[in-house]
N, C-alpha and C positions, 0 to 999 in steps of 0.2 A: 297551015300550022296545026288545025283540028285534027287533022290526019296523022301526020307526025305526032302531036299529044296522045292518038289512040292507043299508039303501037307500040309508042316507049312507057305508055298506062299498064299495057298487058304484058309488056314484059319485065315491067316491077314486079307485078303480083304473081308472074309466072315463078320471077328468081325471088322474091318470097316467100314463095312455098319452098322452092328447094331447099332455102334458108332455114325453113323451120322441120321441115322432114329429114336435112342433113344433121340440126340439131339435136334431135332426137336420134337422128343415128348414132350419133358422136358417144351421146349419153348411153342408149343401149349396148353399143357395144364398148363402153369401155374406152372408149380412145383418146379422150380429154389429155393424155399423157403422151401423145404420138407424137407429138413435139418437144418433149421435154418441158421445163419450166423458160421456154424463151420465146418471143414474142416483139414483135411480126415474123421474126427469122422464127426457122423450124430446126430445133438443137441448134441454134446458132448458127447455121449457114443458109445459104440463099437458096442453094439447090442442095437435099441434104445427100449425104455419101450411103448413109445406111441405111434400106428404103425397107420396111415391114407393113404389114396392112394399115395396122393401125395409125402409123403415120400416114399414110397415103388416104383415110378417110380424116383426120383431123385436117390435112394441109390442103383437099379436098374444097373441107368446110368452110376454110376461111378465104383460098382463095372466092371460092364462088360469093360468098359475103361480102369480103373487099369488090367486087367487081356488078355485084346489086345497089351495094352503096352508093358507087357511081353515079346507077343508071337512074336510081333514086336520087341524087343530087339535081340532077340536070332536070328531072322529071318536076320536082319541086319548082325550080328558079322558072320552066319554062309555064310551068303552071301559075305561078303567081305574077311574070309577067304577060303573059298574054291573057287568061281568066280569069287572074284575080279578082274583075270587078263581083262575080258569084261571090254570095256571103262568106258559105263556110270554104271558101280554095284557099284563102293566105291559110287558116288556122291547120287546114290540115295538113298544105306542105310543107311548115313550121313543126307540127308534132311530127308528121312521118321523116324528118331527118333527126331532129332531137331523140327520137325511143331508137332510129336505127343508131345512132354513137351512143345512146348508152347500153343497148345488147352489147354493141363493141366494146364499150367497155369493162363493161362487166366478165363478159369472156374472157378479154384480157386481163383483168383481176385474177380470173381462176387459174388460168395457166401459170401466169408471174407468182404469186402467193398464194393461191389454194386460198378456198371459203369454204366454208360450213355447207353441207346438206338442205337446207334452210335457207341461207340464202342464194345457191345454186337453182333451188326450185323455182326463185323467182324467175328464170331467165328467160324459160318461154315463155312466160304471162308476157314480159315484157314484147318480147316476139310477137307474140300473137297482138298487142297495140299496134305495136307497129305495122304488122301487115294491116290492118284494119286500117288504118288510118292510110294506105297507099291502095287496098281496095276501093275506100269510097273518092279516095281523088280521081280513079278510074272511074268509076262509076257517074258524077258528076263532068269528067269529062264526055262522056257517052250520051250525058242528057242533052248535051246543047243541042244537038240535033232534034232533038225531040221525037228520037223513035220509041220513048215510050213516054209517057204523061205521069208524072210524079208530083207535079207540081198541085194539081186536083184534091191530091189525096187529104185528110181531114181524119187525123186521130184523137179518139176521145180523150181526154184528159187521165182518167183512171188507168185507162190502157199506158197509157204515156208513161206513166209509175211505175207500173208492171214490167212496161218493156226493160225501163233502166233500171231497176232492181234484178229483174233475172238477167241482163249481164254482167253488172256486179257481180253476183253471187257464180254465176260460167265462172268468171278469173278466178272465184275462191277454190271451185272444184277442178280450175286446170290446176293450180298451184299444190292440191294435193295428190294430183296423179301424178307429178312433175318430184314429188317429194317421196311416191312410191318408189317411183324410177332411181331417186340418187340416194335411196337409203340400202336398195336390192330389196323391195318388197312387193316383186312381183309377184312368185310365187312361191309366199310362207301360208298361202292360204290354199291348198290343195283342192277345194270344192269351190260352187258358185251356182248364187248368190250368197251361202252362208260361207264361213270360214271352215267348218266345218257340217258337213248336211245332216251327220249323224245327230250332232247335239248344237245345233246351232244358236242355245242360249248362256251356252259355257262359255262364259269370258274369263274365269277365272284363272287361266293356264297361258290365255295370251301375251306373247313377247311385244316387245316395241314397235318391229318390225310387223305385228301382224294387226296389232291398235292402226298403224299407220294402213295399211291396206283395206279394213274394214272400213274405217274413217272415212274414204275414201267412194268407197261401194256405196255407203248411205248419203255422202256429198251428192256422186252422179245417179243414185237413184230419187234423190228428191229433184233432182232438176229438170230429169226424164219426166215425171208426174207433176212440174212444176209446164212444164213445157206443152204436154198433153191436154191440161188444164184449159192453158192462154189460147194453144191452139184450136180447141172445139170453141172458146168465146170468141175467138178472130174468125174463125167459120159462119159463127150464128149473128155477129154484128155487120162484120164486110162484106155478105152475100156480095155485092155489087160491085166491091173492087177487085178486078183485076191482081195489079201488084199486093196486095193485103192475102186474098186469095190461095195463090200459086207459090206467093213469098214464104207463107208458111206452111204448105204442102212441104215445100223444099227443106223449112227449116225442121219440123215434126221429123221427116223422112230424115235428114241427118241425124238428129238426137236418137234417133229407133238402132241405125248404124254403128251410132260409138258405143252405144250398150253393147249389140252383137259384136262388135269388136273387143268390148273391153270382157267377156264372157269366152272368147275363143282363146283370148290371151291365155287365158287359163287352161281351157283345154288341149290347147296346141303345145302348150309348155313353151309360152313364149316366143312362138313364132315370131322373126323378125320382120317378114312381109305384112303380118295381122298387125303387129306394133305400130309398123310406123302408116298403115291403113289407119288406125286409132288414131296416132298424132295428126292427121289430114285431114280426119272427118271433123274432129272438134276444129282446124282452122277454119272450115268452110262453112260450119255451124256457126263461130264466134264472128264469123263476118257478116251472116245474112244479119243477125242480132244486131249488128254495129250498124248495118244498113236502117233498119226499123229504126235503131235509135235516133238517126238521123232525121228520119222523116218526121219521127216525135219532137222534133224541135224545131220543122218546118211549120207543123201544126200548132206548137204553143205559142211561135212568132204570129199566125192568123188569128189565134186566141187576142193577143195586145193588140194587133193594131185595127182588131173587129172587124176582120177581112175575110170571114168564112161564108163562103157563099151558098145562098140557102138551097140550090140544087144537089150541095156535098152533102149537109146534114138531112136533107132530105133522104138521100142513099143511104144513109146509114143504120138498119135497121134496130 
């Protein structure tokens, strides 16, 4: 059954990504309307008569999302009947079907009645929970064998704070990239880093549209420096671990990534392949993050029940 849990683990998080790279296609190109206002049917029929791209990437979308849903239901039920007894498996197969019906339904809000710019932004933060939360169900499936040691591991308390503040604040800065994307303010800002490089402390001319884009640039630029930060302190304290180590080689090198992505955006004029490169990297960034978190709460559990053993703290320099 461990076997079988691997495979339908990775292929959640396989049809998750497509879920959240399809969403962002949706949104980039426009095509939230390839159905018309109808829902689950596509213009009202089952197989439609009038076939245009843009339909063909909306009914794309959802078919592949209805058929993740699935694999995610079953991955859930089989997860909390056979592993449940691991701490965090009931809670996360509980939240990873609960965030995936409300992306459902939210989608389906937009399509039936149309939402605000605003509240459409929310819909990959939501996304990106939920993949989170069906990563580390994988990821916890994977530990039972113990081919890697996680269980050792022993995060400072301060760190612990840090960790779960800088992903709070990740969902603040996808929510405004999410909010670039549904206002069209990609590119109102011609240069980069500034809005302008000529005079890039004139704000006085800026439209909505381009408030909302800068907003944006100094969101993911303090996160990049907020990131860089954490990362040279988890260098100079976790010499010795392993997962601490390599975890956030991976996580650094991602954040490094969505900058270069979110910079080509610009000079590509939008390229749609650099686009949705951008929406991919922040998935796999927001997940190592959700990972850490994780382990920040395996260590605050050894903190209460005074079960850190003195060879961890000893490694920690």
């Amino acid at each position: 059954m461990i076997k079988t849990l691997k495979w339908l683990s990775i292929l959640a998080v396989i049809g998750m990504t497509f879920v959240l790279i399809g969403g962002a296609l949706v949104t980039k190109t426009e095509s939230g309307d390839g159905c018309g206002d109808s829902w689950p049917l596509c213009k009202g029929e089952l197989i439609p008569s009038e076939i245009d791209m843009e339909l063909i990437i909306e009914l794309s979308h959802r078919l592949v999302s209805g058929s993740v849903g699935i694999i995610v239901l079953i991955l859930a039920y089989l997860s909390w009947k056979h592993i449940g007894t691991i701490r965090e498996v009931k809670f996360l197969a509980i939240f990873s079907v609960l965030f995936l019906v409300l992306q459902g339904l939210i989608g389906a809000a937009a399509v039936i009645w149309g939402q605000s710019d605003f509240i459409l932004a929310a819909h990959f933060g939501i996304s990106l929970i939920s993949f989170a939360t069906i990563f580390l169900l994988m990821l916890l499936i994977f530990e039972i064998d113990k081919k890697f040691d996680a269980d050792s591991l022993y995060i400072k308390k301060k760190h612990r704070i840090e960790i779960y503040a800088l992903t709070t604040y990740t969902l603040i800065v996808v929510y405004t990239g999410a909010l670039v994307r549904h206002v069209n303010a990609n590119l109102v800002c011609g240069d980069w880093p500034f809005c302008s490089n000529v005079s890039p402390l004139d704000f006085s001319s800026y439209s909505f549209e381009q408030w909302v884009q800068m907003g944006h640039r100094l969101a993911a630029g303090l996160l990049f420096l907020w990131t860089l930060t954490l990362f040279i302190r988890i260098m100079k304290n976790y010499r010795t671990s392993y997962i601490m180590r390599w975890g956030w080689i991976v996580t650094f090198s991602l954040i490094t990534l969505q900058v270069l992505f979110g910079a080509l955006i610009i000079f590509t004029l939008l390229n749609l392949g650099i686009a949705l490169m951008h929406a991919l990297v922040i998935t796999c960034y927001f997940g190592m993050l959700s990972y850490f978190c994780l382990l920040s709460t395996r260590s605050a559990v050894m903190e209460r029940n005074n079960a850190i053993p003195e060879e961890i703290t000893s490694n920690i320099k």
